[in-house]
C-alpha positions as CSV (number, residue, x, y, z in Angstrom):
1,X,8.1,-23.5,27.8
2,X,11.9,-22.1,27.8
3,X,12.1,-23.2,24.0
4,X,9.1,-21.0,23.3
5,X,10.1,-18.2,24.7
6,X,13.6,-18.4,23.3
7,X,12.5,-19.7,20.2
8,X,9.7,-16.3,19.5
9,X,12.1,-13.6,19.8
10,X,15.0,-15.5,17.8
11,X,12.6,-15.8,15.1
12,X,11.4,-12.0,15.2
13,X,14.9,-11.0,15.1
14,X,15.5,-13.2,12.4
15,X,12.5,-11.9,10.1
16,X,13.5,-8.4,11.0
17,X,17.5,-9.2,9.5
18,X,15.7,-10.4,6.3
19,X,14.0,-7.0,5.8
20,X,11.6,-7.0,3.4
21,X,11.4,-5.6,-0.6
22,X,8.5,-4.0,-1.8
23,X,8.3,-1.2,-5.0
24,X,7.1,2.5,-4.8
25,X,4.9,4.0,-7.8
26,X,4.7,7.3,-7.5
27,X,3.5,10.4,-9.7
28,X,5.6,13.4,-10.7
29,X,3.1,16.3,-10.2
30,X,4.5,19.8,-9.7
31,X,2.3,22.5,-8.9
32,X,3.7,26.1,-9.0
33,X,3.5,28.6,-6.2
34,X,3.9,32.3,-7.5
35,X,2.1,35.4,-6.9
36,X,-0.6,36.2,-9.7
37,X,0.5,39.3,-11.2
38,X,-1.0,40.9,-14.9
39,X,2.0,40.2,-17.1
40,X,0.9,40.1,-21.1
41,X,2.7,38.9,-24.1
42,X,3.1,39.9,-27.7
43,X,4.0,36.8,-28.8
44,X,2.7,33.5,-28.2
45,X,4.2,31.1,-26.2
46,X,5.8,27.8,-27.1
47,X,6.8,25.8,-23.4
48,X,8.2,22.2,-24.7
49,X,9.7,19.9,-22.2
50,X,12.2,16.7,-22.8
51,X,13.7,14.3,-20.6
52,X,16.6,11.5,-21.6
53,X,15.7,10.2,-17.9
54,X,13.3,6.7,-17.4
55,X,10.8,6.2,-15.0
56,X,13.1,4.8,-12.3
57,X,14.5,7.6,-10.2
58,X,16.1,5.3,-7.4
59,X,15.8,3.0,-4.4
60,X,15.7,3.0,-0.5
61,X,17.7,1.0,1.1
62,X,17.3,1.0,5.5
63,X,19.6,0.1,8.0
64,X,16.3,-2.6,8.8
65,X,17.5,-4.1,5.5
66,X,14.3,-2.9,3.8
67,X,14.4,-2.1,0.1
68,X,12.2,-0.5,-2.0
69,X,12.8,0.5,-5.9
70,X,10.4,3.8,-6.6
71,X,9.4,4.6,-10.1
72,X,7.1,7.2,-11.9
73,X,4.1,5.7,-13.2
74,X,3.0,9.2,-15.0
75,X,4.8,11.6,-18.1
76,X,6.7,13.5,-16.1
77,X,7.6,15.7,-19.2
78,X,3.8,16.0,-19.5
79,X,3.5,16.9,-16.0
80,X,6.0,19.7,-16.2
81,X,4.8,21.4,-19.0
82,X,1.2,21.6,-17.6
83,X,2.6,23.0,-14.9
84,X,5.0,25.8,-16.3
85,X,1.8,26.4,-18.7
86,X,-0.8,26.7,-15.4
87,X,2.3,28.9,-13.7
88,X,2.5,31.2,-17.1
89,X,-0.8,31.7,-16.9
90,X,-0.9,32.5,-13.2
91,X,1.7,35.3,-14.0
92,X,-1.0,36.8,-16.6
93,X,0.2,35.1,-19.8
94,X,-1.7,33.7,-22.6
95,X,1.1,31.0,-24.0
96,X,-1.2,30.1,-26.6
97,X,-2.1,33.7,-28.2
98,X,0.0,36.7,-30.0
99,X,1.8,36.9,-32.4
100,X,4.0,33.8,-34.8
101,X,6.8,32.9,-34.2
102,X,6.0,32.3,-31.0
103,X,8.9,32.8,-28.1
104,X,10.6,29.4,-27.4
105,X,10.9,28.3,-23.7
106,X,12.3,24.7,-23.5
107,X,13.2,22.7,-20.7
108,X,15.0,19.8,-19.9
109,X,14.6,17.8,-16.3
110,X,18.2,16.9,-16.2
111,X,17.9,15.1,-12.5
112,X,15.3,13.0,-10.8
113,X,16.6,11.0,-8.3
114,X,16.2,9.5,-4.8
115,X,19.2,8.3,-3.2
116,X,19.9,6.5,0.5
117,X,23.0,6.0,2.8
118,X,22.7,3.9,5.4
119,X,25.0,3.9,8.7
120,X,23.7,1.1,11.4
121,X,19.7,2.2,12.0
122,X,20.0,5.5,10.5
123,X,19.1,6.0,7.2
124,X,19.6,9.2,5.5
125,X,17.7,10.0,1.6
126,X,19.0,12.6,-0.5
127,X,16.3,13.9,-3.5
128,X,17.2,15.6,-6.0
129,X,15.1,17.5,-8.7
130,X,16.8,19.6,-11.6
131,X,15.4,21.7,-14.8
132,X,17.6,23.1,-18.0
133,X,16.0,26.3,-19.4
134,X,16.5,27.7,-22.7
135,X,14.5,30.8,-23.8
136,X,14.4,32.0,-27.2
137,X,12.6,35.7,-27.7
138,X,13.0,38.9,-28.8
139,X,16.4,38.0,-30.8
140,X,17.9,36.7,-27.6
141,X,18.8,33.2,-26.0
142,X,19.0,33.0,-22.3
143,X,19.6,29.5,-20.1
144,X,19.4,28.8,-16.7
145,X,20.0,26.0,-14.3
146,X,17.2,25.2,-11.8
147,X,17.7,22.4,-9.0
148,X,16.1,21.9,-5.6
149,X,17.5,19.3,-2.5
150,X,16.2,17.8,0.1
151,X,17.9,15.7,2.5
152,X,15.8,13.2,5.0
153,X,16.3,10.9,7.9
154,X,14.4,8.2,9.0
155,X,14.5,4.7,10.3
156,X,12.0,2.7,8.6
157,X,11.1,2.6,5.1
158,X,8.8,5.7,4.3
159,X,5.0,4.9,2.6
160,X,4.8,5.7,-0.9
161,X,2.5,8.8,-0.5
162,X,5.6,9.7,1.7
163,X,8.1,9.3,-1.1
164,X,5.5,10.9,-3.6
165,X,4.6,14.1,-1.5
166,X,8.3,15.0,-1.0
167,X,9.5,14.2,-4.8
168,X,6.3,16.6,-5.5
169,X,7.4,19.1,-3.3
170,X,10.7,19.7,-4.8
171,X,9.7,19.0,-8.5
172,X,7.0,22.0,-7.3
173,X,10.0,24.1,-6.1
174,X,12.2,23.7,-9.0
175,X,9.4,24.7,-11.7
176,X,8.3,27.7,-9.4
177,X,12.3,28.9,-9.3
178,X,12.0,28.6,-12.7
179,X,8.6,30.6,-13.1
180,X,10.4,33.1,-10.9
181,X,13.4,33.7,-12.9
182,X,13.1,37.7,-14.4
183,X,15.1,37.0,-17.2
184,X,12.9,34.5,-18.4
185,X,9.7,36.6,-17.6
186,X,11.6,39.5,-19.1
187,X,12.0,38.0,-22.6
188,X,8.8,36.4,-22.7
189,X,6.4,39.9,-21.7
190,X,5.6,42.5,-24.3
């Protein structure tokens, strides 16, 4: 009976040491929140987004010894656009009407990435989210930097939808600073 009762919580300690390794699929799907306002353009609008990142943006790692790789299992270029399109349109824009050539707004995600420190239980994730602007209208090239952070703590590994909600969250910040920029909606309005 005394080996039993030694022997159960040696073993859960054990198993818990071991941690455990699993993988996170998540989608990249930003939604913009601005105002609706009734901007118009002159000239068409031509939103093209690129990316030199893959589909791995980083790992968890506990103080439990858990582990957990995430990837994207969507475009997240395509994602993007759709979403700087929806915003545009939100804003009173018709990208795909007015006159040729069409104004040039290209973006770049330059950063996607979910990082973790652990220090004894404590685990602390840092995510990152960061968009390259170039606008070409009117004679006139402007860029901008856009990047959102968030920082985390926790104790045990997060669920995916977790992981998924907060990458969405900033990815939906960053395109929304973006949409909010008035140089860019400057260039691009009649």
């Amino acid at each position: 009976m005394l080996k039993t009762r030694l022997l159960l919580p040696l073993s859960f300690a054990t198993l818990l040491l071991a941690g455990c390794t699993t993988t996170h699929y998540i989608q990249i799907e930003p939604t913009a929140s601005i105002k609706k306002e009734q901007l118009q353009n002159d000239r068409a609008i031509q939103v093209t987004t690129n990316t030199q990142l893959g589909n791995h943006i980083g790992a968890i790692k506990t103080g439990l010894n858990e582990r957990a790789d995430i990837f994207t299992t969507n475009d997240v270029k395509e994602s993007v656009n759709k979403s700087i399109i929806n915003g545009l349109t939100q804003l009173g824009f018709t990208p795909d009407q007015g006159v040729y050539p069409p104004a040039e707004l290209n973006v770049v995600i330059t950063k996607m990435s979910y990082t973790t420190k652990a220090k004894n239980l404590k685990t602390t994730a840092t995510l990152d989210f960061q968009l390259a602007a170039t606008v070409k209208a009117k004679g006139q090239t402007y860029k901008a930097n856009f990047g959102s952070q968030k920082v985390e703590e926790y104790g045990t590994l997060p669920y995916q939808s977790t992981v998924q909600e907060d990458m969405n969250d900033l990815a939906s910040k960053t395109v929304s600073r973006l949409l909010s920029d008035q140089n860019i909606i400057t260039l691009l309005k009649e």
